[in-house]
KOLLOTOR-899938 format. One line per 3 residues: their letters; for each residue y negated, z negated, x negated of C-alpha. Coordinates in pm, 1 decimal. Layout:
residues N
a) Y Z X  ...
//
This chain:
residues 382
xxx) -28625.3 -1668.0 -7511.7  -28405.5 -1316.8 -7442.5  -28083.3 -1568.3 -7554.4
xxx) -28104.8 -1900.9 -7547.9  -27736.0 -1975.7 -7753.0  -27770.8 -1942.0 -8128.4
xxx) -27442.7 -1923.1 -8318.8  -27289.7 -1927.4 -8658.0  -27205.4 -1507.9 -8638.6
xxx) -27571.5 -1422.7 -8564.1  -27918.8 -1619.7 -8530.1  -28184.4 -1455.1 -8331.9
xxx) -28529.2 -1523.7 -8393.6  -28776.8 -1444.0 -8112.1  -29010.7 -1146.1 -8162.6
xxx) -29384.3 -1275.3 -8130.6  -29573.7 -972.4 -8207.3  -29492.9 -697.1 -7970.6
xxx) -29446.5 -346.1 -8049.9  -29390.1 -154.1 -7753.5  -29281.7 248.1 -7660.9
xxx) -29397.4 342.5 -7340.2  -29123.5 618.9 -7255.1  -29181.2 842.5 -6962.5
xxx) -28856.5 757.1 -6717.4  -28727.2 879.4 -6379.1  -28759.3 488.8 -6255.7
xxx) -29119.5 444.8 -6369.8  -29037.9 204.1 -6601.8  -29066.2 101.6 -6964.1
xxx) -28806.9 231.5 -7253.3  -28781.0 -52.0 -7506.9  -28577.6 -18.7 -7834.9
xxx) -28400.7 -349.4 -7876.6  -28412.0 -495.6 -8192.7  -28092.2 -606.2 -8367.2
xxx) -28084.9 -907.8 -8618.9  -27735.8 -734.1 -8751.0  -27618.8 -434.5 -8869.1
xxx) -27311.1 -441.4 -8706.0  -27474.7 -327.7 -8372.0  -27457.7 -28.9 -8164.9
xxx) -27770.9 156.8 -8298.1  -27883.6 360.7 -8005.2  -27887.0 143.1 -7691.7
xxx) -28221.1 66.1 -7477.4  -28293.6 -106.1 -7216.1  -28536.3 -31.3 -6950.7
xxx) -28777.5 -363.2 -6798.8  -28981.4 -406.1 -6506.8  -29372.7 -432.3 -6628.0
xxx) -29482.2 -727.1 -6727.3  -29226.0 -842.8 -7007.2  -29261.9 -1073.0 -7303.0
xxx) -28994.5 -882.5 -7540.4  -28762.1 -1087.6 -7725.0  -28560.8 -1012.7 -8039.5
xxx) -28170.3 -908.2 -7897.9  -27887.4 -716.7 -7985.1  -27946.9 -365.7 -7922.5
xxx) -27570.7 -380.3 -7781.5  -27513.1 -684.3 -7547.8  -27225.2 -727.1 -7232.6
xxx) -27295.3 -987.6 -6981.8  -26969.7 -1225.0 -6902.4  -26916.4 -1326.4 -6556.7
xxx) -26633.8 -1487.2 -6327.5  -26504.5 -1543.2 -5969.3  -26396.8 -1889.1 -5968.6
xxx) -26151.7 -2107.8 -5774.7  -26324.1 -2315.3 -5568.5  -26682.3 -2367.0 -5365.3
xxx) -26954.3 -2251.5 -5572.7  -27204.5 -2491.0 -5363.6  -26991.4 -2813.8 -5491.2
xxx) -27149.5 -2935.9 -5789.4  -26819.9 -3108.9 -5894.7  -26676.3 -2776.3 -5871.0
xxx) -27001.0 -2577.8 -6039.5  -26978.6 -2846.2 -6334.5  -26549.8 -2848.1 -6339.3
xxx) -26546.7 -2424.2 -6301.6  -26842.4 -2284.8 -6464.9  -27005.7 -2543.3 -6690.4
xxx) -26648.9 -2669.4 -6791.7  -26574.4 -2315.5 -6914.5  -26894.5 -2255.9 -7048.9
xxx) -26875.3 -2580.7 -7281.0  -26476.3 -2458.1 -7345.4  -26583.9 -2119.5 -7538.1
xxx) -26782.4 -2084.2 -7862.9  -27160.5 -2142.5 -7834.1  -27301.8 -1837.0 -7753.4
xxx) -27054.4 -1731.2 -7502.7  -27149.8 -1855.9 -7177.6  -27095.1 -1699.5 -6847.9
xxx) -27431.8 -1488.3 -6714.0  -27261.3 -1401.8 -6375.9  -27052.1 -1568.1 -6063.3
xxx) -26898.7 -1344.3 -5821.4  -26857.1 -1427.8 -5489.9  -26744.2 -1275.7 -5139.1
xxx) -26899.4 -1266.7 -4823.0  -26910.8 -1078.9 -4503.5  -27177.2 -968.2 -4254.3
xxx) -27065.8 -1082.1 -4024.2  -27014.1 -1439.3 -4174.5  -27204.1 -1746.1 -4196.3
xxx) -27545.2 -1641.0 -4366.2  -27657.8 -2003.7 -4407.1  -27379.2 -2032.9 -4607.5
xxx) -27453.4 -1705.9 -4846.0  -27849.9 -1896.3 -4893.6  -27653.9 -2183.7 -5000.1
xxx) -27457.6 -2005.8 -5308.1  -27737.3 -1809.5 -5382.2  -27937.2 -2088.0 -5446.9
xxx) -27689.6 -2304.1 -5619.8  -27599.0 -2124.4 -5849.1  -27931.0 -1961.9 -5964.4
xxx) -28048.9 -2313.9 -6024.8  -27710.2 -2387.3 -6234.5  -27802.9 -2130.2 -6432.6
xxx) -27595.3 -1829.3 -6284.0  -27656.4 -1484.1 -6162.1  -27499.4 -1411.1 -5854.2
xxx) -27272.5 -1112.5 -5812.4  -27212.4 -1073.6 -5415.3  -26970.6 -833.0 -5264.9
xxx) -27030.1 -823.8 -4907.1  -26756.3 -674.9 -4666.0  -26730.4 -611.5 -4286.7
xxx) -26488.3 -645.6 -4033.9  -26638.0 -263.7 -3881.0  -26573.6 41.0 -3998.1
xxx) -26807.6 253.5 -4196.1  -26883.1 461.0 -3946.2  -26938.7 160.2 -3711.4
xxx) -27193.7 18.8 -3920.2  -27350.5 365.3 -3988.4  -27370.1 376.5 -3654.5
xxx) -27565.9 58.0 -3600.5  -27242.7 -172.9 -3419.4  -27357.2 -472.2 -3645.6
xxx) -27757.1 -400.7 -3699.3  -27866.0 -783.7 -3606.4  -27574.5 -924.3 -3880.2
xxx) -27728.4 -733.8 -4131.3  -28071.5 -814.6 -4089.4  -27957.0 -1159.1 -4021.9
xxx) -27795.0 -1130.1 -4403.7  -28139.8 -941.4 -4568.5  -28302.3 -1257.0 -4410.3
xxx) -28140.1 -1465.9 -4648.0  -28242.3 -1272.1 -4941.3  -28584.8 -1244.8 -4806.6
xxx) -28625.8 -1625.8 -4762.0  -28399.0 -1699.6 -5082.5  -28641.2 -1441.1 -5271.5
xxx) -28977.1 -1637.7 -5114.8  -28881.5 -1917.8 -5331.8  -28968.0 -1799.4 -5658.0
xxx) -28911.5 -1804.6 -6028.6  -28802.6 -1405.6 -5995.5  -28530.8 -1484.8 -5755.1
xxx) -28233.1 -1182.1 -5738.9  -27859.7 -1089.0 -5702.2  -27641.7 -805.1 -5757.8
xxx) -27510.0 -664.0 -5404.9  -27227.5 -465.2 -5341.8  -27189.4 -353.5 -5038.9
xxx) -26855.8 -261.9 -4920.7  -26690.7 -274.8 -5197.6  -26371.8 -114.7 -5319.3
xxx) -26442.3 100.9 -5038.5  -26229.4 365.0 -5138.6  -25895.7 172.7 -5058.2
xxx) -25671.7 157.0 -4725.8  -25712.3 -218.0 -4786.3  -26008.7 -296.3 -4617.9
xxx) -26092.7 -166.2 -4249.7  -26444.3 15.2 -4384.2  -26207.4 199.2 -4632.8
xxx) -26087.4 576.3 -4691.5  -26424.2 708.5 -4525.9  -26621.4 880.2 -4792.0
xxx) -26907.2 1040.9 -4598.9  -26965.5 762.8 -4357.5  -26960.4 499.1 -4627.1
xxx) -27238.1 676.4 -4792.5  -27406.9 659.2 -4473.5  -27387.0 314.0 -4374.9
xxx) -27453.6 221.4 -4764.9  -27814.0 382.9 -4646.6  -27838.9 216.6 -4364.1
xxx) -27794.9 -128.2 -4537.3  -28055.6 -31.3 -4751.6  -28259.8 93.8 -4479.4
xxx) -28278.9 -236.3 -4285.5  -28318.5 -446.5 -4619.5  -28667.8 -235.9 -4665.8
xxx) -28742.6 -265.3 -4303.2  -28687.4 -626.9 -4321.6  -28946.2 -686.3 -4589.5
xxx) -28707.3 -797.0 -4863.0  -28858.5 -737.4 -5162.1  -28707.3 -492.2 -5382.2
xxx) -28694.2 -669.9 -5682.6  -28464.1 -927.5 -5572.2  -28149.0 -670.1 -5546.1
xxx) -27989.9 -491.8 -5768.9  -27812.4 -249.8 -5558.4  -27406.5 -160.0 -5668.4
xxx) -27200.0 93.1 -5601.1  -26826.3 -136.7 -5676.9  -26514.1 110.9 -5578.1
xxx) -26137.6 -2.7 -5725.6  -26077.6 202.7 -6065.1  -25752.9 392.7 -5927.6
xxx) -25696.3 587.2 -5593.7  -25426.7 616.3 -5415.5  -25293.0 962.9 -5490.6
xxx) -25365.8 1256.6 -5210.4  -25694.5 1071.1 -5124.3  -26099.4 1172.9 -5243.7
xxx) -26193.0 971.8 -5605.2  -26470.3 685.0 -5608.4  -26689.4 1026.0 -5695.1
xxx) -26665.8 1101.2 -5336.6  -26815.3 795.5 -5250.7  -27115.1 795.3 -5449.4
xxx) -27435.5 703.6 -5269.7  -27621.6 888.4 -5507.8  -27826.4 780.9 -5834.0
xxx) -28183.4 741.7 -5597.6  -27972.1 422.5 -5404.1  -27770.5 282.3 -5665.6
xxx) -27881.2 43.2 -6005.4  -27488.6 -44.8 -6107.7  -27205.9 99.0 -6104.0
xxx) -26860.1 -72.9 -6095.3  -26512.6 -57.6 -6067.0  -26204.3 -304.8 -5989.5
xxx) -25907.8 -320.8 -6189.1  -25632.9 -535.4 -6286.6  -25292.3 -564.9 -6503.1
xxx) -25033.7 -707.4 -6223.6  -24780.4 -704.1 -6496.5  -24448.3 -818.7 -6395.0
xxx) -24517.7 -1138.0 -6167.7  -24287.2 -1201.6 -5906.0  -24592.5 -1141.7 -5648.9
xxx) -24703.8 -843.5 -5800.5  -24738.2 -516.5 -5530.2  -24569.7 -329.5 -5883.7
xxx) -24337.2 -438.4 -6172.3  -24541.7 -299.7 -6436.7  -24720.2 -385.4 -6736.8
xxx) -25040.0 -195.5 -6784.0  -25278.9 -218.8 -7118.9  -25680.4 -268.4 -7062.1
xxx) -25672.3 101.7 -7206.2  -25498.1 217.0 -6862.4  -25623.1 -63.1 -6685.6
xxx) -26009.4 71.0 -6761.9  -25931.6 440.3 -6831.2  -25579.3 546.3 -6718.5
xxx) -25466.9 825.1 -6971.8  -25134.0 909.2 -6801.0  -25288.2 1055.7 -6466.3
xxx) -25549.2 1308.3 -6380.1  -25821.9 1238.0 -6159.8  -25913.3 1111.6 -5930.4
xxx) -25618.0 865.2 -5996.0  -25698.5 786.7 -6410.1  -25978.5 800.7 -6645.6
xxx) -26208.2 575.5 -6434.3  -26440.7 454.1 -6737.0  -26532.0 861.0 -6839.1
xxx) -26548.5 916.4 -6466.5  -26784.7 674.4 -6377.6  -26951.1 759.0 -6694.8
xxx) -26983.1 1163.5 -6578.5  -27069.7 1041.1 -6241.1  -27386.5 829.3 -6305.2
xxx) -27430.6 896.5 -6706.2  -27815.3 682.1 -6672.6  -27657.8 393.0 -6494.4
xxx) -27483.4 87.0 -6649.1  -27159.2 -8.4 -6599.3  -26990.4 -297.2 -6482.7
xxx) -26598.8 -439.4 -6447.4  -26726.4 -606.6 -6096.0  -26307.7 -699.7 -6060.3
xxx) -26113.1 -773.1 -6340.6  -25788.0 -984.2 -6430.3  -25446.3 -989.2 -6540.6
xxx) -25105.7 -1208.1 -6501.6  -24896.6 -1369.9 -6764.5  -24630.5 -1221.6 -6705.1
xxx) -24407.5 -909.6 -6927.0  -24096.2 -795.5 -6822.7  -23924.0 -1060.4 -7034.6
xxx) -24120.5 -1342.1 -6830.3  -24453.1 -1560.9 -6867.9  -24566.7 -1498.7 -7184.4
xxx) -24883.0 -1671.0 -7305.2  -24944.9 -1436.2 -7626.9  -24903.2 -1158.3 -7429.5
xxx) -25185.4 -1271.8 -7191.5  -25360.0 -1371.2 -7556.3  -25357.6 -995.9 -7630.1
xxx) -25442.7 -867.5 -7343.3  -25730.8 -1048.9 -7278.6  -25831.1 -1000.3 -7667.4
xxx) -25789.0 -655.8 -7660.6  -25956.7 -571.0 -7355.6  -26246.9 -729.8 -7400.1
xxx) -26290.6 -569.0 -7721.1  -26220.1 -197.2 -7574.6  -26487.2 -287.8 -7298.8
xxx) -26762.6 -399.9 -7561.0  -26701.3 -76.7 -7752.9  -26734.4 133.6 -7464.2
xxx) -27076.1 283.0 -7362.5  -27284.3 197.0 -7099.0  -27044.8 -101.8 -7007.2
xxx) -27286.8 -402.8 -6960.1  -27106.0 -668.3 -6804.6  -26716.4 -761.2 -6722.3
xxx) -26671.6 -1011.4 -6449.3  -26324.8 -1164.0 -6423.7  -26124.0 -1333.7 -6128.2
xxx) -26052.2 -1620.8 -6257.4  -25845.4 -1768.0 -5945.7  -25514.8 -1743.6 -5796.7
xxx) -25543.8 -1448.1 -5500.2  -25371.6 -1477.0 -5229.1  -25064.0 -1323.2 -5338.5
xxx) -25037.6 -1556.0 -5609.1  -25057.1 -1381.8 -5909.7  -25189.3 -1552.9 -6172.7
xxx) -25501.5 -1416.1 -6303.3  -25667.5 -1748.5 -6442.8  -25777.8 -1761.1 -6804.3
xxx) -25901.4 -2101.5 -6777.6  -25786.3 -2352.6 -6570.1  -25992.8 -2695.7 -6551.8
xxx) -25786.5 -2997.4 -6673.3  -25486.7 -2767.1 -6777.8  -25466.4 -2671.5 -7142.4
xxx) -25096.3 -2500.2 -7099.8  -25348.2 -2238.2 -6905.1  -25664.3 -2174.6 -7074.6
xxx) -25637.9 -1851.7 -7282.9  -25728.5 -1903.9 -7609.2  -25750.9 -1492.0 -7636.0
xxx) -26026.4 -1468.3 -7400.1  -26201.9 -1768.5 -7583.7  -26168.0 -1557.0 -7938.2
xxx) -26270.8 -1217.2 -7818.3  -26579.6 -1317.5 -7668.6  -26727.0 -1520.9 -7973.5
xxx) -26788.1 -1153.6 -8073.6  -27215.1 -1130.1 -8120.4  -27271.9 -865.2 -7849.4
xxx) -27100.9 -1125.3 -7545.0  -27447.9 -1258.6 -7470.9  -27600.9 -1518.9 -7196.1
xxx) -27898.9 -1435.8 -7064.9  -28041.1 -1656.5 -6813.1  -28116.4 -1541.5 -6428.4
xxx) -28485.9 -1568.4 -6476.6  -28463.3 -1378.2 -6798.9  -28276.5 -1098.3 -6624.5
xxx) -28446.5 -1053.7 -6343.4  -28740.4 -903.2 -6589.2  -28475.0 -596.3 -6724.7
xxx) -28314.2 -324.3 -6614.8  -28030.8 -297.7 -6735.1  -27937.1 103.6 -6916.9
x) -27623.1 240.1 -7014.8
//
């Protein structure tokens, strides 16, 4: 069934009878009014769903929880330790739909078949950013053609397996920061976000096993074009995303400052194109969901580590993001970056640094798990 987690707050019962609304759409597809077992739901929320579908009984207001984890997705010790370990640590009900992960083009594409695969038979949908060590224009331009059909390969042979095989791909993401060498090139991003595309189709890789995403950072730096200028354009894009993250005031943090989900998600205190990234990215692609593809925050306030300050962060934003439309799914990196700051909410084996505020807020009815064969037959609507 739709959800396979029945919990205390709300039981679902599976819909056996169909009543179906065929609703004219710009995709082709079928509108479908979800049906809510509570009354506590958002009343007005559809999804749209490939043809066929068997139509379960759901919220009509559901967010999808996801993570980056740690360690090597294609260990099972660490699948089991990371993902199953956290799943069996939060209320029933609450289990994680999606695993980020990063890759490159130019990487080792065995390697990307191998996560796929791992954890779609774990029981995970795979969110995949994908980088590049070339420039946008570069790979506009064609510089790494072969690498990229060498990486559609793998979706087309991962795909050929079965069982309604997909991902979520984001292509250069965060594209609009001086961080990454594709970066701060608006018009030839767009391009080479085509040309990905392009080869994927010419490649044979079926289109139902993507889920194409357009996944900026939230904030830009000031003086420099918004995500909006980035936009590929509703015709090339399923998701849209954005990155962003509460530093706070850890000694490795790029800023002493202690931001709120409110002006983590939706920045009040600056104009655009530096604040309001939830409204923006609402404006910008009003019929497409909306996903946190980067999310996190440290421990640490101005008066030092401070678990129930983490508690409430965690608590609160989680419940802004549920109440906001069109948000559908918040994926959080759950691992130490590079720089060491310490986004973890849940640490295997250490109880001094599993968040019990995450674990609350997401017992809330609309966090749902829905399994990767079961969404691979919706599309997901603001």
């Amino acid at each position: 069934m739709f959800i396979n987690i029945v919990t205390s707050i709300l039981r679902k019962t599976l819909i056996v009878g169909m009543a179906i609304l065929l609703v004219a759409g710009s995709l082709g597809s079928a509108s479908f009014a979800a049906v809510s077992a509570s009354s506590n739901m958002a009343p007005n929320d559809t999804f749209q769903s490939y043809l066929p579908i068997a139509l379960n009984d759901t919220s009509s207001r559901y967010v999808l929880l996801g993570v980056y984890p740690h360690g090597d997705v294609t260990n099972q010790g660490v699948m089991d330790a990371e993902l199953h370990g956290l799943d069996a640590w939060v209320n029933p009900g609450a289990q994680i739909s999606i695993v980020g992960i990063f890759s490159t083009f130019e990487g080792n594409h065995d390697y990307v078949f191998q996560q796929l695969e791992k954890l779609w038979i774990n029981g995970y949908t795979c969110f995949n950013n994908v980088e590049s060590t070339h420039t946008s224009s570069q790979i506009a331009n064609g510089a790494i053609d072969n690498q990229i059909r060498n990486f559609a390969n793998v979706f087309k042979d991962w795909a050929a397996q079965g069982g309604g095989r997909f991902a979520y791909l984001a292509p250069l993401q965060e594209m609009n920061g001086n961080w990454v060498v594709y970066g701060m090139d608006p018009t030839n991003f767009k391009r080479a976000f085509a040309h990905i595309r392009q080869i994927f189709a010419e490649q044979g890789v079926p289109a139902n096993s993507v889920r194409w995403v357009f996944a900026p950072n939230g904030w830009s730096k000031k003086g420099t074009p918004g995500f909006e200028s980035y936009y590929p354009g509703d015709a090339s894009v399923d998701i849209v995303s954005f990155s962003g993250y509460n530093f706070g005031f850890n000694p490795a943090s790029p800023s002493q400052d202690w931001q709120p989900p409110i002006e983590v998600y939706n920045n009040p205190n600056f104009p655009s194109p530096e604040g309001w990234y939830l409204d923006r990215m609402r404006a910008m692609a009003p019929t497409k969901p909306i996903f946190i593809s980067q999310t996190g925050t440290s421990a640490y306030f101005s008066t030092g580590e401070s678990t129930p300050r983490k508690d409430k962060w965690l608590s609160d934003a989680y419940a802004y993001l549920a109440s906001y439309p069109g948000v559908r799914a918040v994926i959080y990196f759950n691992l130490v970056n590079q720089q060491g700051i310490d986004w973890p909410f849940y640490v295997p084996g250490d109880p001094a640094h599993q968040y019990q505020g995450y674990r609350d807020a997401v017992t809330a009815p609309w966090f749902q798990y829905i399994s990767p064969q079961e969404l691979s037959q919706i599309y997901l609507t603001p």
